[in-house]
C-alpha positions in Angstrom: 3.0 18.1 13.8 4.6 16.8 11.3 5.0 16.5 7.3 7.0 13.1 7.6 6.3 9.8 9.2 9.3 7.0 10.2 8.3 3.5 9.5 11.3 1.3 10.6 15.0 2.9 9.9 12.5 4.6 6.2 11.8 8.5 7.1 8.5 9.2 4.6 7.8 12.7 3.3 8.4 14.7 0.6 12.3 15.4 1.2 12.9 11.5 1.0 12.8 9.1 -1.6 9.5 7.7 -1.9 8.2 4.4 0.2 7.1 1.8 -1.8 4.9 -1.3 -0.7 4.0 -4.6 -2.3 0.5 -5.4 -1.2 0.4 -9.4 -0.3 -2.9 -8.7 0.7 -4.8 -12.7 0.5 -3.1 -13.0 -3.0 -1.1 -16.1 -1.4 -4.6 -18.2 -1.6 -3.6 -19.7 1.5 -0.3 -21.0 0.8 3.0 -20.2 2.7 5.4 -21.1 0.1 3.7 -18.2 -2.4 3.5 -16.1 0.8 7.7 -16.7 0.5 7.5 -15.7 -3.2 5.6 -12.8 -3.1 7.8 -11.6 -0.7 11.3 -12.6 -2.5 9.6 -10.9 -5.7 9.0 -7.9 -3.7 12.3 -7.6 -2.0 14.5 -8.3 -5.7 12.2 -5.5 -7.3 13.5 -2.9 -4.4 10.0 -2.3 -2.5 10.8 -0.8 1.2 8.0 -3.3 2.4 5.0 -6.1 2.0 2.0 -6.2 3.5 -0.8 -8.8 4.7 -4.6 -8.6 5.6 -5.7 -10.3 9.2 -9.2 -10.6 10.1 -10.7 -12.6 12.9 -13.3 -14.1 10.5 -16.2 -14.4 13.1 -15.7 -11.0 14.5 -15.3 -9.3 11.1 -18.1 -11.5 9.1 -21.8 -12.4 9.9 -22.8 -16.5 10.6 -24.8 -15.4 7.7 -22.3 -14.0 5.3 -20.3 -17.2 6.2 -22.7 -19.5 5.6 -23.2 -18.3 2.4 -22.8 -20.7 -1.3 -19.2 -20.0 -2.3 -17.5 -22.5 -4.5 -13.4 -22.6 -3.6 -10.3 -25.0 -3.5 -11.5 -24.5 0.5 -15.1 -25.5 0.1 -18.4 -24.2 -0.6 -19.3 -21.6 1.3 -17.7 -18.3 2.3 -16.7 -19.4 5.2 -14.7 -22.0 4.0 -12.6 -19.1 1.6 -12.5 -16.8 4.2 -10.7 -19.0 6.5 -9.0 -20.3 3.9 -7.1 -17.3 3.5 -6.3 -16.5 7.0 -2.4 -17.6 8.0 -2.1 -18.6 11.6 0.1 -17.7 14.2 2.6 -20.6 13.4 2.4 -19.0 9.5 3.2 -15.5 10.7 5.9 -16.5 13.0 7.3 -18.0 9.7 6.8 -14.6 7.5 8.3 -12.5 10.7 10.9 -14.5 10.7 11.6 -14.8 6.8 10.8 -11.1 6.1 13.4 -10.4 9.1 16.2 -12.8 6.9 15.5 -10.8 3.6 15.6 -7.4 5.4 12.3 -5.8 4.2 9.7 -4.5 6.5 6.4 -6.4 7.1 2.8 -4.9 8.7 -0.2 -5.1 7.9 -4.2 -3.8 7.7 -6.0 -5.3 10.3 -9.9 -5.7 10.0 -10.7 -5.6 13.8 -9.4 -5.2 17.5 -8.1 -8.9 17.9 -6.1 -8.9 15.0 -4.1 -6.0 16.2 -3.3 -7.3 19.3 -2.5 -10.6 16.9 0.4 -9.0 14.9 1.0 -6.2 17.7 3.2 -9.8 18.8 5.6 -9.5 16.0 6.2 -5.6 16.9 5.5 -4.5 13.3 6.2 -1.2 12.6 3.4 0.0 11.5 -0.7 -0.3 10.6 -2.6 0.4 7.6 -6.3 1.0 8.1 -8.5 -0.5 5.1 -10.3 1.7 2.9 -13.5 -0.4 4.4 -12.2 0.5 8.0 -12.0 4.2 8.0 -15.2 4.7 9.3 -14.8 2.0 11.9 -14.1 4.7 15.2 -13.5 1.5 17.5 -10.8 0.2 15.1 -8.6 3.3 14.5 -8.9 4.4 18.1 -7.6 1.1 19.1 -4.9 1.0 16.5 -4.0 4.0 17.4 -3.4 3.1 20.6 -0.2 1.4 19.5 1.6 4.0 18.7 2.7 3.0 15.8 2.3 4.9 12.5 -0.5 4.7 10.8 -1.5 4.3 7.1 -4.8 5.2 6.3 -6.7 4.3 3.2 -9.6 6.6 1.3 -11.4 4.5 -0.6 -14.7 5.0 -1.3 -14.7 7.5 1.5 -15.8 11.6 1.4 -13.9 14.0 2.7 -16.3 14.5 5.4 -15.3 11.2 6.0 -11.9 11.6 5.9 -12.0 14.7 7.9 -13.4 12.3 10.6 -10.8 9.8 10.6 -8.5 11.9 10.7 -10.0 13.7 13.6 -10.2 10.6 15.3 -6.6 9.3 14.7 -4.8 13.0 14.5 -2.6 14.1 12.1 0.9 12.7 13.7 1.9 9.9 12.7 -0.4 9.8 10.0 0.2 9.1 6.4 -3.5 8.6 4.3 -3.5 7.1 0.8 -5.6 8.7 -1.4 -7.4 5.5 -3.6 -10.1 4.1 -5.2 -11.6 1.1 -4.2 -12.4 -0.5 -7.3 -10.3 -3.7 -8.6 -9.0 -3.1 -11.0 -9.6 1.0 -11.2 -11.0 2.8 -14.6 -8.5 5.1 -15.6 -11.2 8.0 -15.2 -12.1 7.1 -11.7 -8.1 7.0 -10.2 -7.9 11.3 -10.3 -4.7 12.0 -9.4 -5.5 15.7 -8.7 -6.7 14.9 -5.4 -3.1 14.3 -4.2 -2.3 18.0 -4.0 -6.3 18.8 -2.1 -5.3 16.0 0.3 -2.0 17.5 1.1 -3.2 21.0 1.4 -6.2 20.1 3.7 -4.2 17.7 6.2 -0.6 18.8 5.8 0.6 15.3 6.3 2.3 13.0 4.3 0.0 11.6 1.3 0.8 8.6 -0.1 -0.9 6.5 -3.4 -2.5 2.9 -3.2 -3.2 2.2 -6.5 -5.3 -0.4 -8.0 -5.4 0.4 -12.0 -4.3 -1.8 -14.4 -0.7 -0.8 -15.4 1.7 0.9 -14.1 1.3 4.7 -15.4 -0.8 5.9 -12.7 1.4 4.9 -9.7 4.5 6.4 -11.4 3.5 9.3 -11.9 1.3 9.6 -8.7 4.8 10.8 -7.2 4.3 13.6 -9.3 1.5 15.1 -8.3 3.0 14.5 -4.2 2.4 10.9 -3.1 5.3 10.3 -1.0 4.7 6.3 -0.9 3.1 4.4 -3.2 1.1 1.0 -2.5 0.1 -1.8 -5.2 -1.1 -4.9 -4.5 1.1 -8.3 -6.3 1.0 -11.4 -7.4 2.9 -14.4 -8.7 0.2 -14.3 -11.6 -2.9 -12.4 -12.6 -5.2 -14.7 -13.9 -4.7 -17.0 -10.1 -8.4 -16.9 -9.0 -9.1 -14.4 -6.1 -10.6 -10.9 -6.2 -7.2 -8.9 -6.2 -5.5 -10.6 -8.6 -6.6 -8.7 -11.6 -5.5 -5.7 -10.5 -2.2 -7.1 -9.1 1.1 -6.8 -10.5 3.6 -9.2 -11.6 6.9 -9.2 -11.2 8.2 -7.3 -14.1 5.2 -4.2 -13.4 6.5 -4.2 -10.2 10.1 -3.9 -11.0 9.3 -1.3 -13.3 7.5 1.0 -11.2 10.1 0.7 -8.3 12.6 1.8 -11.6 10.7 4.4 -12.8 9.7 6.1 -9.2 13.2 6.0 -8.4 14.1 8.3 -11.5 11.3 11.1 -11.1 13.4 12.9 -9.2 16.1 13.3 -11.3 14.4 13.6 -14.2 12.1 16.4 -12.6 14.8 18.2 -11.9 14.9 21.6 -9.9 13.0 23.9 -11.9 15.4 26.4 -13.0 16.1 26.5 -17.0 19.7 26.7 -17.8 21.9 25.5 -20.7 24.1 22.0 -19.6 27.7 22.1 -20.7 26.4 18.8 -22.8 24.6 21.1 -24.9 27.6 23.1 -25.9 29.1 21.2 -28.8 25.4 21.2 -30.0 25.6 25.0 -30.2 28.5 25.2 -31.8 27.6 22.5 -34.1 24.1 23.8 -35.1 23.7 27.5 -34.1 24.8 30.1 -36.8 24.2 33.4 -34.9 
């Protein structure tokens, strides 16, 4: 085992500089071309990767959840949105294809068995597993079966819970997210302490998928030991869909990249000494 996962040419762990995802999720509402800007918003704020949703609607939803009255620019049920939202396999060749031009890595959660052998195609490399997966034993042993890396979500999961996933899916390869899965999260409910518990009870990578308003939280998730951080974006909040509220726009986005990319430094090594900057200082100020 292992305390570091590779995702692409990107080792993730807590000797490497932290992995940062922009969560497409459905915030393209269907459309290609935002698809294209989320993406180019994503790679110009410095994000390792993006990621997408796929479900097979019929497999993942009831006839009755489907049927139900949902007004949308798709129609009026929830069937309509849900499929709506789903790209097809023309769409993702298109995203494969411009993610590979603009050199960032693409993957993403898949809700059921036929959508990972969907974008197993485009030999991503990596899954996520949902929050609202994790308890879904089929799904993660299939997933698993890839090979590939996994990301694992926590939302509204217990640790027995956890402890059960992770059972299922073993430790290497595995990077989990500790989260909340509320959109957007109350800043008492995000409890960053449970980084360090997480790390100490699975000695594998922990990462952060964040889903507050702001940015605070995510930056200084790296503190406490998340090794990748995950928020979800958008080209603007107040688009209608459920994750756009607790998206980020382009200038949140940039800044957390920014600001993760300093902790580091600024953290420093621990050991107190005085800097040769703070000479002149002495001499200028001290008396004695």
């Amino acid at each position: 085992m292992t305390n570091e996962i590779q995702i692409s040419n990107k080792l993730i762990g807590d000797n490497h500089e932290c992995f940062i995802t922009a969560e497409i999720g459905i915030n393209h509402n269907g459309s290609l071309n935002i698809a294209k800007h989320l993406i180019d918003m994503a790679k110009e704020a410095g994000c390792d990767a993006v990621k997408f949703q796929k479900r097979t609607i019929d497999v993942v939803y009831t006839k009755e959840e489907l049927a139900k009255e949902r007004q949308s620019v798709f129609g009026n049920t929830n069937g309509d949105l849900k499929r709506g939202l789903e790209f097809n396999q023309q769409q993702y060749e298109e995203i494969d294809k411009y993610c590979k031009a603009k050199n960032i890595i693409w993957y993403a959660s898949c809700w059921d068995e036929e959508s990972v052998d969907f974008i197993e195609q485009f030999n991503v490399p990596c899954y996520k597993i949902a929050s609202a997966s994790l308890t879904n034993d089929k799904l993660l042993k299939y997933t698993k079966k890839t090979g590939k890396p996994i990301l694992l979500s926590t939302g509204m999961s217990t640790l027995e819970q956890i402890d059960h996933a992770v059972d299922v899916l073993g430790k290497e390869n595995l990077l989990i997210y500790h989260c909340t899965s509320t959109y957007p999260t109350f800043n008492h409910e995000i409890n960053l302490k449970v980084i360090p518990e997480l790390k100490k009870r699975y000695n594998c990578p922990i990462g952060f998928s964040g889903h507050e308003k702001g940015i605070l939280p995510s930056i200084i998730s790296v503190l406490y030991g998340a090794c990748a951080v995950e928020r979800h974006i958008t080209i603007d909040r107040t688009l209608w869909g459920s994750d756009q509220a607790a998206s980020l726009e382009y200038q949140g986005l940039y800044r957390i990249v920014r600001d993760i990319h300093q902790l580091k430094t600024i953290a420093g090594d621990g050991i107190k000494r005085v800097y040769d900057s703070e000479l002149p200082i002495i001499e200028k100020l001290r008396k004695v």
